[in-house]
TORVO-912360 format. One record per atom (N, C-alpha, C, O): x, y, z; residue in one letter. Coordinates in steps of 0.02 Angstrom, whole numbers, padded with zeros to 5 digits, always signed. Each point is the difference from the previous one (the first is absolute). Last residue first. Example, Ala and Ser with C-alpha at 12.3 -4.5 7.8 and 13.67 -1.06 7.14 Angstrom:
# residues 2
+00642-00112+00354S +00042+00059+00003S -00039+00055+00037S +00025+00055+00008S -00010-00341-00012A -00045+00059+00000A +00045+00060+00000A +00052-00001+00033A 
***
This chain:
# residues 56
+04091-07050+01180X +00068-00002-00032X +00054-00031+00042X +00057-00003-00021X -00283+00047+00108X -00001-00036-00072X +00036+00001-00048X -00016-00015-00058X +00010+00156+00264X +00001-00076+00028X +00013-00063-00057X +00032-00053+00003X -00049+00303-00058X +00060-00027+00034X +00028-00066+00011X +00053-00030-00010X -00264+00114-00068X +00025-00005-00040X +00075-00028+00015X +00029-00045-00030X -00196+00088+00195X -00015-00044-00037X +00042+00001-00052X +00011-00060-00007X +00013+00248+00116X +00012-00044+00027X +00005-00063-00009X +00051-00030+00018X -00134+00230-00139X +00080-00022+00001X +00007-00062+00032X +00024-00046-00032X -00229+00088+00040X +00018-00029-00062X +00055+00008+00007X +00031-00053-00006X -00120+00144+00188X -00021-00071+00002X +00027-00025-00080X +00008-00061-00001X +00028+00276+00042X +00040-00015+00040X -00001-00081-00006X +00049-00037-00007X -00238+00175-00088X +00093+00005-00061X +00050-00047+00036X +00034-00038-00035X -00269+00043+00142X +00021-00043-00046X +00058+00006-00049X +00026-00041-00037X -00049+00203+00191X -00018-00063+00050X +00024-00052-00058X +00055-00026-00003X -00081+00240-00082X +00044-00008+00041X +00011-00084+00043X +00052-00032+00010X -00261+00128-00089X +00037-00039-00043X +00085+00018+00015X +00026-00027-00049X -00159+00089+00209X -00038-00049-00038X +00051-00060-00062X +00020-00057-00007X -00013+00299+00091X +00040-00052+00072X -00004-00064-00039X +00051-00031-00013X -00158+00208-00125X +00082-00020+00007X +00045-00049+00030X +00051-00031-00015X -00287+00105+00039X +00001-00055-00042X +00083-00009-00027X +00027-00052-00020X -00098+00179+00218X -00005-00048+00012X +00019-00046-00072X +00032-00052+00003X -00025+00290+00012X +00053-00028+00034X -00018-00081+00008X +00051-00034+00003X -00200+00145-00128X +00051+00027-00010X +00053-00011+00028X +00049+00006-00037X -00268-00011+00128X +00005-00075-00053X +00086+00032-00020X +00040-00024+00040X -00062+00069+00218X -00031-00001-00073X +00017-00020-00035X +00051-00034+00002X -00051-00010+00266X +00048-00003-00057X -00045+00012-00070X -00041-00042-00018X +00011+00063+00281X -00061+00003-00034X +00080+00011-00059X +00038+00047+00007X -00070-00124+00280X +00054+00008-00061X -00031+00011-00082X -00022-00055-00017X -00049+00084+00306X -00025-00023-00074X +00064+00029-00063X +00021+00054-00020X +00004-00096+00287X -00014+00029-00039X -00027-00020-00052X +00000-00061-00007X +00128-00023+00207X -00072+00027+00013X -00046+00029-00022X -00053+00015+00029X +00307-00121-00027X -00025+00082+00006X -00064+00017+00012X -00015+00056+00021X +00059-00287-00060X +00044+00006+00063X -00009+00109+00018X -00011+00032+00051X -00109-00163-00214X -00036-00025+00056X +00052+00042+00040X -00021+00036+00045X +00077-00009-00261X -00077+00024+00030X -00013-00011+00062X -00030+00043+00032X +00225-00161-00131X +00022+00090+00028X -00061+00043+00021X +00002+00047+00040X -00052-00270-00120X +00043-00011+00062X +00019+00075+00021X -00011+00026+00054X -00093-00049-00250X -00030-00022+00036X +00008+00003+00076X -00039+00017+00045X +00207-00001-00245X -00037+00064+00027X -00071+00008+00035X -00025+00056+00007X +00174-00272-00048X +00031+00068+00047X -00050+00049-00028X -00032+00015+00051X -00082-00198-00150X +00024+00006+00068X +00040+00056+00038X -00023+00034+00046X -00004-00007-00291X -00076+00002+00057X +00024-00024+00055X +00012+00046+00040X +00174-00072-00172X -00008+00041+00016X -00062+00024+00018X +00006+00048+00039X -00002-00287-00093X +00044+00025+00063X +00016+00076+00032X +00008+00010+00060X -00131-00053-00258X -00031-00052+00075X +00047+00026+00028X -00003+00057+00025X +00068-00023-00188X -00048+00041-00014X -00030-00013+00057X -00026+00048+00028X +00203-00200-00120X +00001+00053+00044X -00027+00076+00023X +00032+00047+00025X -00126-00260-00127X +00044-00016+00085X +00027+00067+00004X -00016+00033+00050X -00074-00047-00260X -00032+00018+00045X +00002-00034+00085X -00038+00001+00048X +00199-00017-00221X -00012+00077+00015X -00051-00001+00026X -00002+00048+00038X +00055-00269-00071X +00067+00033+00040X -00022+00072+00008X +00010+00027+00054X -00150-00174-00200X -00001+00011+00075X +00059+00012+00045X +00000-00015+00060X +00004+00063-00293X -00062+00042+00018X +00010-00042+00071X +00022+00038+00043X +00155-00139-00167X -00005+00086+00016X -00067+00037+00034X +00007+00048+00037X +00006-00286-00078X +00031+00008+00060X -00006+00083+00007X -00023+00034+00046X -00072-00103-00243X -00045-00007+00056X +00037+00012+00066X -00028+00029+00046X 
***
């Protein structure tokens, strides 16, 4: 359970900066499924090493 809400903290957090880079350029940032579901689970590979670390 820690693993799933650690990756979606940082799934959140990367929506914020690219939120933040929207507002500050003025643009529409438009990421596809193909690059996005990688980011995705990327997020949670990082959030389980992590967790695993802590739990050793």
């Amino acid at each position: 359970m820690e693993t799933f809400g650690r990756g979606c903290l940082y799934i959140i957090i990367g929506i914020g900066v690219l939120l933040l880079l929207a507002i500050v350029t003025q643009s529409h940032i438009n990421i596809p499924f193909f690059i996005a579901i990688p980011l995705v689970i990327l997020a949670f590979y990082i959030a389980k090493k992590r967790t695993d670390e802590k739990n050793n």
